[in-house]
N, C-alpha and C positions, 0 to 999 in steps of 0.2 A: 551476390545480388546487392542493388543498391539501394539505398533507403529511401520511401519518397519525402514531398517537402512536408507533409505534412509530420513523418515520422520525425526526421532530423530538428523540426521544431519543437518537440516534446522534446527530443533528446536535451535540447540545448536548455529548457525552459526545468526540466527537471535537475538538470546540470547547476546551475543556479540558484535554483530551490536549497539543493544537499548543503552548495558552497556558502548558502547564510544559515541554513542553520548549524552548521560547523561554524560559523564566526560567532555564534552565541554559546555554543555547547562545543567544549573539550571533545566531550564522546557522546557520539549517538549508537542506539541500539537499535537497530534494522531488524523489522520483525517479520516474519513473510509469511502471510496465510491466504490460500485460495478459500474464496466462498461459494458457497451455493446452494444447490436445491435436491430435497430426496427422490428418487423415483415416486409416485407417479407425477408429482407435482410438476419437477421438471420442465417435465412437456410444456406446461401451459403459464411458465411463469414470462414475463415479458419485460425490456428494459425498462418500463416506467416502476415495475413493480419491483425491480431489483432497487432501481434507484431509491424508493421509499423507505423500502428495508433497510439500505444502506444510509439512507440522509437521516430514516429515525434514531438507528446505532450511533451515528456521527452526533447529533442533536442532542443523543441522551446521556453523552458522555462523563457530564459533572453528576450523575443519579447513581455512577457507577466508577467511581473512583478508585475501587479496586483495581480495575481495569485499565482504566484511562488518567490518571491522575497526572502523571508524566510523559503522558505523548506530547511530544511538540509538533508533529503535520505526518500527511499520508499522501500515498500517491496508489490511484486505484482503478484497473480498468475495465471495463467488462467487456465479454465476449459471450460470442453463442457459438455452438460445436452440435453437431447431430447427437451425438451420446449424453452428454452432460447436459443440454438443454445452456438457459441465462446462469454462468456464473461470473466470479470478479476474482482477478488475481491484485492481491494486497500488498502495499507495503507499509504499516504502521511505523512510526520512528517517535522512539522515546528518547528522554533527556540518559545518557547513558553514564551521569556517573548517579544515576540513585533506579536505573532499573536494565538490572544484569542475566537476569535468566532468559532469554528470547525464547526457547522452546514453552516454558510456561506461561509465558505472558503469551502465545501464540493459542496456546490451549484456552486460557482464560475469551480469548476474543471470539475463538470457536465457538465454545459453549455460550456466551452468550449472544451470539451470531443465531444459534438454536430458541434460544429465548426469544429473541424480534421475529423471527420468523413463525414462532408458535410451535417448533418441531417438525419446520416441514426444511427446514437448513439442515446445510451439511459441512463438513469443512475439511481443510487439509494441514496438516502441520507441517510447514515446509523445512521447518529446522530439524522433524526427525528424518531427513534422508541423508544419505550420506556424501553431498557432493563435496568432491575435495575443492574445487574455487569457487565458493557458492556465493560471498561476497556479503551474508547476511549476518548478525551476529553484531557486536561491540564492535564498533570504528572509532577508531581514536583520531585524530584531526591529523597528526604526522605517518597516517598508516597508509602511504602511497601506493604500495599494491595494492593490499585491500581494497581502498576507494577504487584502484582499477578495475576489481574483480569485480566488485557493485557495479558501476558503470557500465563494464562490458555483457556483464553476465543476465543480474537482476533490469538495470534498468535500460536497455535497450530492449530485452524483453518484454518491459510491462509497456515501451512504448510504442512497439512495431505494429502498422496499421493492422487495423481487424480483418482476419483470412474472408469474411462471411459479414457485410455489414447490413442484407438487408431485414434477419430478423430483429435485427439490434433498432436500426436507427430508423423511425417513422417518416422522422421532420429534421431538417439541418440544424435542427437547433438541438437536439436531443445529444447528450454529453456523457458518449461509451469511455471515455477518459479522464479524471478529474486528480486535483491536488490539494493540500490544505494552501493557506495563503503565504507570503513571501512573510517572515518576520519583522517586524519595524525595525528600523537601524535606532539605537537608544544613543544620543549626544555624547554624552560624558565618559558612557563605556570603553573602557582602552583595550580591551580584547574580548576573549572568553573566558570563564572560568579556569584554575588547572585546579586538576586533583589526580 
């Protein structure tokens, strides 16, 4: 099946994204966690209201430094499904030579995923499953497959149009797709970091 234009522009724009913050950071650590909501809530959560939850997590991220202190951007998109009701498949990326555990750091953003929501969140650790090309995890800048297995795997995934969009999107301006911002290019910088 082919991708349509809307998907293959995400691909390309996410593409881009990975490739500066790899010109800043040696290694990034790919964190993968779906969000969401407990039964019965579910039912009635809706995408403005996922986006709040998510913009206030995003927003509050220096109040909780355990957490976030070394994220450098995210890419994150939501969907709606019959069973699951409004959730969002995550990609948080940290600075990867100072945060190595992805499955805990995964748990840390769950649980407080549960906190902004008040206990009506739910989460997924996507690092406890076992896929052998999963693509998530410690990326080192010269880890060419890797990056592939990201690429083909994780982010085509989080970018491929929504099966279901009209519980999601009200108004064409409403954003079931978002990313942290492009990094600044710094003048004087002659690469990235090695460690």
């Amino acid at each position: 099946m082919q991708n349509s234009q809307t998907t293959n522009k995400r691909i390309s724009s996410i593409k881009q994204y990975i490739d500066a913050l790899s010109e800043k950071h040696s290694k990034l650590t790919m964190v993968r966690v779906d969000l969401g909501y407990k039964k019965p809530y579910s039912d009635s959560v809706t995408l403005d209201k996922a986006n709040n939850d998510f913009n206030r997590m995003m927003n509050n991220r220096r109040s909780k430094p355990s957490v976030f202190k070394e994220q450098v951007g995210y890419i994150c998109k939501k969907e709606y499904t019959e069973d699951k009701g409004m959730h969002l498949h995550a990609l948080f990326i940290y600075d990867g030579q100072k945060v190595q555990k992805d499955a805990f750091k995964a748990a840390q953003i769950g649980e407080y995923w549960d906190d902004i929501t008040k206990g009506k969140g739910s989460y997924h650790n996507c690092h406890r499953n076992n896929y052998k090309r999963n693509g998530i995890g410690i990326l080192d800048h010269r880890d060419n497959e890797k990056r592939k297995r990201l690429d083909e795997n994780v982010l085509s995934y989080l970018c491929k149009d929504e099966q279901n969009t009209e519980p999601i999107k009200k108004s064409p301006r409403d954003r079931a797709f978002t990313r942290g911002t492009l990094p600044k290019k710094e003048g004087n910088n002659k690469g990235r970091p090695r460690g």
